[in-house]
C-alpha positions in Angstrom: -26.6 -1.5 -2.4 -26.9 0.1 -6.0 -27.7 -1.7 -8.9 -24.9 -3.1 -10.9 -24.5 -0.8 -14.3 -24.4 -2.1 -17.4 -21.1 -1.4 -17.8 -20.0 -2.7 -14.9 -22.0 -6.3 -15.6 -20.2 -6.3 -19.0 -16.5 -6.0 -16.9 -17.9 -8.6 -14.3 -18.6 -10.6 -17.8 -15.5 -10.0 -19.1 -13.5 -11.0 -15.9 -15.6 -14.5 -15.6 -14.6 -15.5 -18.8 -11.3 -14.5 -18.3 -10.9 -16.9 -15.6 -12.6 -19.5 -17.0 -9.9 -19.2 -20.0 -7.3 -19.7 -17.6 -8.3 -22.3 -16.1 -9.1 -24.4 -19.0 -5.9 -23.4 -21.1 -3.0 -26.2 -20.4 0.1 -24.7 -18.5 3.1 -23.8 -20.6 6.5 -24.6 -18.7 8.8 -21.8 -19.5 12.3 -21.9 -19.8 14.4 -21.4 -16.4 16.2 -18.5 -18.6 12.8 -16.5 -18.7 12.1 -17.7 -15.6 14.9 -15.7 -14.0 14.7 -12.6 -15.6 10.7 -13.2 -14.7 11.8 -13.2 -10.8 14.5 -10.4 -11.4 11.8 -8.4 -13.1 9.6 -9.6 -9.7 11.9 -8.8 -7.0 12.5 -4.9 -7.9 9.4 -3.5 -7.2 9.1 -5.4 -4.0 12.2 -3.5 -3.0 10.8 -0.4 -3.8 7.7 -1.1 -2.2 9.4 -1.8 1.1 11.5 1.5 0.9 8.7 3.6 0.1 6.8 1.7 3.1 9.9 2.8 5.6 9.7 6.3 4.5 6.3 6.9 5.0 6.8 5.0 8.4 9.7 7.3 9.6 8.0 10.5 8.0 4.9 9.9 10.0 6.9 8.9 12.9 8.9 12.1 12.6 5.8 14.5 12.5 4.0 12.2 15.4 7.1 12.7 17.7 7.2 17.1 16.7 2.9 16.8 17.3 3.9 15.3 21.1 6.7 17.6 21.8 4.5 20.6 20.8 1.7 19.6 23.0 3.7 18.6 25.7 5.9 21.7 25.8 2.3 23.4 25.8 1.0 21.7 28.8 4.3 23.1 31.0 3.7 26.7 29.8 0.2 26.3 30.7 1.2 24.7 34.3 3.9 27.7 35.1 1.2 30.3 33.8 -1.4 28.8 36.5 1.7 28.9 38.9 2.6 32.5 38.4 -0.8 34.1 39.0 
């Protein structure tokens, strides 16, 4: 494995103390009134996510199916050529 740069020790640095903040720091109750717009604000890319997950599902599946039909269309030509001569 490479060495670690020094940049790269300084974000690892960074990221430790980070969490040790967070840790350490007493938890703040919110109000429920920001907590709902905190789970609107949540839920919407979620949504999205899912969508764009679908589409890339039924897009793939789409050129999978047209890939299949190609090549099986190919192996009958290929069958009746042998046939004919």
């Amino acid at each position: 494995m490479p060495k670690k740069t020094k940049r790269q020790k300084m974000i690892a640095a960074y990221r430790k103390k980070m969490m040790l903040a967070e840790k350490v720091s007493p938890v703040v109750v919110p109000d429920v009134a920001e907590t709902k717009v905190a789970t609107q604000i949540k839920e919407i890319p979620k949504q999205n996510e899912k969508k764009f997950e679908n589409s890339f599902f039924f897009s793939d599946l789409k050129k999978s199916l047209v890939l299949v039909a190609v090549v099986i269309a190919l192996e009958i030509a290929l069958y009746f050529a042998r046939i004919i001569k």
